[in-house]
VEXDREN-2710 file (C-alpha; in Angstrom, 1 decimal):
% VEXDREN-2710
k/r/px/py/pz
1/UNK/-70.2/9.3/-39.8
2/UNK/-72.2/10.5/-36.9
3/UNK/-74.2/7.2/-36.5
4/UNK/-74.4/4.4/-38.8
5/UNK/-77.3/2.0/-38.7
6/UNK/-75.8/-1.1/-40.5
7/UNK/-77.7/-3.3/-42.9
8/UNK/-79.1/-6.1/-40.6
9/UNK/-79.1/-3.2/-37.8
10/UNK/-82.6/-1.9/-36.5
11/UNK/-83.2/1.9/-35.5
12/UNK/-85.9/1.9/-32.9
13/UNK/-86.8/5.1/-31.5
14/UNK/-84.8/7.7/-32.3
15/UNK/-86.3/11.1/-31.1
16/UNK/-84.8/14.3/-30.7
17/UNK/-81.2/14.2/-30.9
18/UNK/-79.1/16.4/-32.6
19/UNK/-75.6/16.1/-34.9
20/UNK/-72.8/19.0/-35.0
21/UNK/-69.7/18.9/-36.4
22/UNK/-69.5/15.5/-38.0
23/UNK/-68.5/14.3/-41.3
24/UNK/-72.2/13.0/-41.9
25/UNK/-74.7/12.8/-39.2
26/UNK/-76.3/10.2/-40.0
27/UNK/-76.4/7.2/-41.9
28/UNK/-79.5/5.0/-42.8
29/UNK/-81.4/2.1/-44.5
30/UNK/-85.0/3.6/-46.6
31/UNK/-86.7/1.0/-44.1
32/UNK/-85.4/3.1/-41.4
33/UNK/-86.4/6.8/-42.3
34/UNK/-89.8/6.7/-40.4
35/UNK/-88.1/6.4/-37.4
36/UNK/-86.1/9.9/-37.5
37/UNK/-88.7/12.7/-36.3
38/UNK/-88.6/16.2/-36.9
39/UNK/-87.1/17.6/-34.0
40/UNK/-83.8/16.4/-34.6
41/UNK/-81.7/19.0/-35.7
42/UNK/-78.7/19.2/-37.5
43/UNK/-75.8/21.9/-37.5
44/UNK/-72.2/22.7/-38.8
45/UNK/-71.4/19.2/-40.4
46/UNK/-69.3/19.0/-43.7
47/UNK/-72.6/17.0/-44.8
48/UNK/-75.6/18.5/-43.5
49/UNK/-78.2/15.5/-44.7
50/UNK/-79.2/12.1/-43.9
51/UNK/-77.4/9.3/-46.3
52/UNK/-79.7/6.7/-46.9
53/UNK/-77.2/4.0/-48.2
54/UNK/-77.1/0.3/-48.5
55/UNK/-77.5/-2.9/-50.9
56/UNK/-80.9/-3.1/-49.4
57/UNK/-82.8/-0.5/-50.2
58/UNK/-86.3/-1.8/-49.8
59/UNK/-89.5/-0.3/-47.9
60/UNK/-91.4/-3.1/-47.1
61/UNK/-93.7/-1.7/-44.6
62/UNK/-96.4/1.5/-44.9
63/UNK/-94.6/4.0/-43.0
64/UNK/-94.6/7.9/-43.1
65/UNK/-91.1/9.7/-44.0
66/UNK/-91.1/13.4/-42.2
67/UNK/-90.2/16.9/-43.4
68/UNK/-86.3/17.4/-41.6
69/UNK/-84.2/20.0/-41.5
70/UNK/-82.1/18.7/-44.2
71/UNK/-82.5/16.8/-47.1
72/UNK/-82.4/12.8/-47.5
73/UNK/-79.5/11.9/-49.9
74/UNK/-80.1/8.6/-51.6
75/UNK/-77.0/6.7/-52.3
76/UNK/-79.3/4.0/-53.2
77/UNK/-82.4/3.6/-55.6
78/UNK/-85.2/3.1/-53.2
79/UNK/-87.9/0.1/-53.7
80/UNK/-91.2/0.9/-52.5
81/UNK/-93.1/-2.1/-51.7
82/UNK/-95.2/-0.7/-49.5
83/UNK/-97.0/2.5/-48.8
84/UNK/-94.8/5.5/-48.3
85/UNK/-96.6/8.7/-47.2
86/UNK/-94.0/12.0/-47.7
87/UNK/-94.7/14.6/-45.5
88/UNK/-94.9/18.7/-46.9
89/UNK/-91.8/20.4/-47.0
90/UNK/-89.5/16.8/-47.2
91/UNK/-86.4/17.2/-49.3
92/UNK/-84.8/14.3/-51.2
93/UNK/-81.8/14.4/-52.7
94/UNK/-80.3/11.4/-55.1
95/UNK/-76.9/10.6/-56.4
96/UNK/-76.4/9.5/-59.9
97/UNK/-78.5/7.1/-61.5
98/UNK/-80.5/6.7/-58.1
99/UNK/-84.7/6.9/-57.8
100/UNK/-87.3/5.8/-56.6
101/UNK/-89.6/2.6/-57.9
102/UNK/-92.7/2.5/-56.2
103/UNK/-93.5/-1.5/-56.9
104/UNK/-96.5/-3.1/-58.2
105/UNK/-97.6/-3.7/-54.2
106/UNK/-96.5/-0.4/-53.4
107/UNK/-97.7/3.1/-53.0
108/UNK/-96.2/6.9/-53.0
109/UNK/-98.4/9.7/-51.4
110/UNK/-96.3/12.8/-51.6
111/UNK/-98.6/15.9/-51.0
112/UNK/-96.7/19.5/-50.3
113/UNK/-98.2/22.5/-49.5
114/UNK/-98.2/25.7/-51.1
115/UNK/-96.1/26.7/-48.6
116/UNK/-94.1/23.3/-47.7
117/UNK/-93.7/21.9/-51.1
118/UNK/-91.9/18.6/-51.7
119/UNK/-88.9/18.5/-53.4
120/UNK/-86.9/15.8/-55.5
121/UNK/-83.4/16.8/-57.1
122/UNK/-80.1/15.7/-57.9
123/UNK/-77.2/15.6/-55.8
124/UNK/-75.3/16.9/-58.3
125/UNK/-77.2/19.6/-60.4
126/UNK/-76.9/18.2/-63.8
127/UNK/-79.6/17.3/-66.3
128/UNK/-80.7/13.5/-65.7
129/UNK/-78.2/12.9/-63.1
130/UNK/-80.5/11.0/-61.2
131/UNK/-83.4/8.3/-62.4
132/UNK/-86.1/9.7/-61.6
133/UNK/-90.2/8.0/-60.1
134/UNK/-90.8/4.9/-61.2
135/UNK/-94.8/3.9/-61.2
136/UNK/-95.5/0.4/-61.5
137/UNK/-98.6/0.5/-59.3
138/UNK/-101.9/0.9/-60.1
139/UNK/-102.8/2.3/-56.2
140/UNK/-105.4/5.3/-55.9
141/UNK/-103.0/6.6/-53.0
142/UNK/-100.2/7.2/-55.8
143/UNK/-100.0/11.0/-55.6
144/UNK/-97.7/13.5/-56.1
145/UNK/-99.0/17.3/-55.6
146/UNK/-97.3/20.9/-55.0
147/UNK/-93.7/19.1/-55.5
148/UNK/-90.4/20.2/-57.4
149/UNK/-89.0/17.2/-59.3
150/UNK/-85.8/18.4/-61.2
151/UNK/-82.3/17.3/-62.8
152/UNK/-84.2/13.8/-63.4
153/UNK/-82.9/11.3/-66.4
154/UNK/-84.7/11.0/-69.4
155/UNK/-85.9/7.5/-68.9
156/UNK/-88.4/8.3/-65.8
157/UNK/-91.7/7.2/-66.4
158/UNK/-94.8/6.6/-64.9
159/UNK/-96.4/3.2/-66.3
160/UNK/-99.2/2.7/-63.1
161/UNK/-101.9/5.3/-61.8
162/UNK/-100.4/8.4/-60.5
163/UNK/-102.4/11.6/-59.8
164/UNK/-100.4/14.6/-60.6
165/UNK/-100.9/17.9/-59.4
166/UNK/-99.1/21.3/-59.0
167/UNK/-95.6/19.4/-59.9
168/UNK/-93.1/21.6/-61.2
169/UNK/-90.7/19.5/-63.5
170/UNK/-88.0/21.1/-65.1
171/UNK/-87.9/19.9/-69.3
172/UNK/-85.2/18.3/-70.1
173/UNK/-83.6/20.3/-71.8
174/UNK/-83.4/22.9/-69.3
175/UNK/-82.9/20.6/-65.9
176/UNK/-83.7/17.0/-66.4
177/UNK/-87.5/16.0/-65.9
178/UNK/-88.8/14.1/-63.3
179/UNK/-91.8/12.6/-64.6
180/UNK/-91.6/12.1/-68.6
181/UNK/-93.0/9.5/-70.2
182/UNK/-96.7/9.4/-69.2
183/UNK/-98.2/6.3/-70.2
184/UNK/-101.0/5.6/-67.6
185/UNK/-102.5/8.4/-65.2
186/UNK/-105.6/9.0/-63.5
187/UNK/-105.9/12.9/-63.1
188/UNK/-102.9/15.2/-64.6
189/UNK/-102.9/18.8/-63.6
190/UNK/-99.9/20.5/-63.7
191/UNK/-99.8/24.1/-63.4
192/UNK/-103.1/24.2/-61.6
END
């Protein structure tokens, strides 16, 4: 590993820097993904993504996770406990049975573009390798809009307020979906 930030480790700035050549670059808590920006670029490693991986998984403060230049692989199910805003073009990436559960005191704002969508998938492209979204909050800022959510397991749901908008999820028998289950939603628009 490039860098490791351990569990009771803190990652204060860290601002354009740049990983070549290493097993993986990088390797984080969830609460410390706000602090890697944009410009720091990765190139030739055997894996080219940032491992988010430890017992504690929890975001516990409102923080913004940029777009990189390669994916973030979950090794972990992230707990959201706070509000998480995703910027466009962000990549995730989750190894079996991983997710995310955005709590009853947390929020998920993950808005693409057109052009910079937001994407969710498997590590392993298999139909409901990974868990999927879970909703338990009721927030007005849940939204998820021009995002690919695919190879998802069959028991992600959304049970809190969640708009929806110009999501492509793969059915499950095709690819796994991502969001299945609807059982509470403010504003569903797929395909718009």
């Amino acid at each position: 590993v490039g860098l490791t930030v351990l569990q009771r480790g803190i990652l204060g700035k860290f601002e354009q820097n740049h990983f070549e050549a290493t097993g993986t670059p990088l390797r984080v808590k969830a609460a410390d993904l706000a602090m890697i920006d944009s410009a720091t670029t990765f190139a030739n490693n055997k894996k080219n993504y940032v491992l988010v991986y430890f017992n504690e998984c929890e975001v516990g403060d409102e923080t913004t996770w940029r777009a990189l230049a390669v994916p973030y692989h979950f090794g972990c199910s992230a707990r959201i406990g706070s509000h998480v805003t995703v910027a466009p073009g962000a990549k995730f990436e989750f190894e079996e049975n991983m997710g995310f559960d955005v709590t009853e005191n947390g929020s998920l704002t993950a808005e693409g573009t057109a052009e910079k969508p937001i994407v969710f998938t498997a590590s392993d492209q298999t139909p409901g390798y990974w868990s999927g979204i879970y909703f338990e909050s009721k927030s007005a800022k849940n939204v998820i809009r021009n995002a690919s959510i695919t190879y998802a397991g069959q028991s992600s749901q959304i049970t809190g307020g969640v708009d929806i908008c110009r999501v492509i999820a793969a059915s499950r028998q095709n690819a796994g979906a991502g969001i299945g289950n609807i059982r509470k939603y403010r504003r569903l628009c797929v395909g718009v």
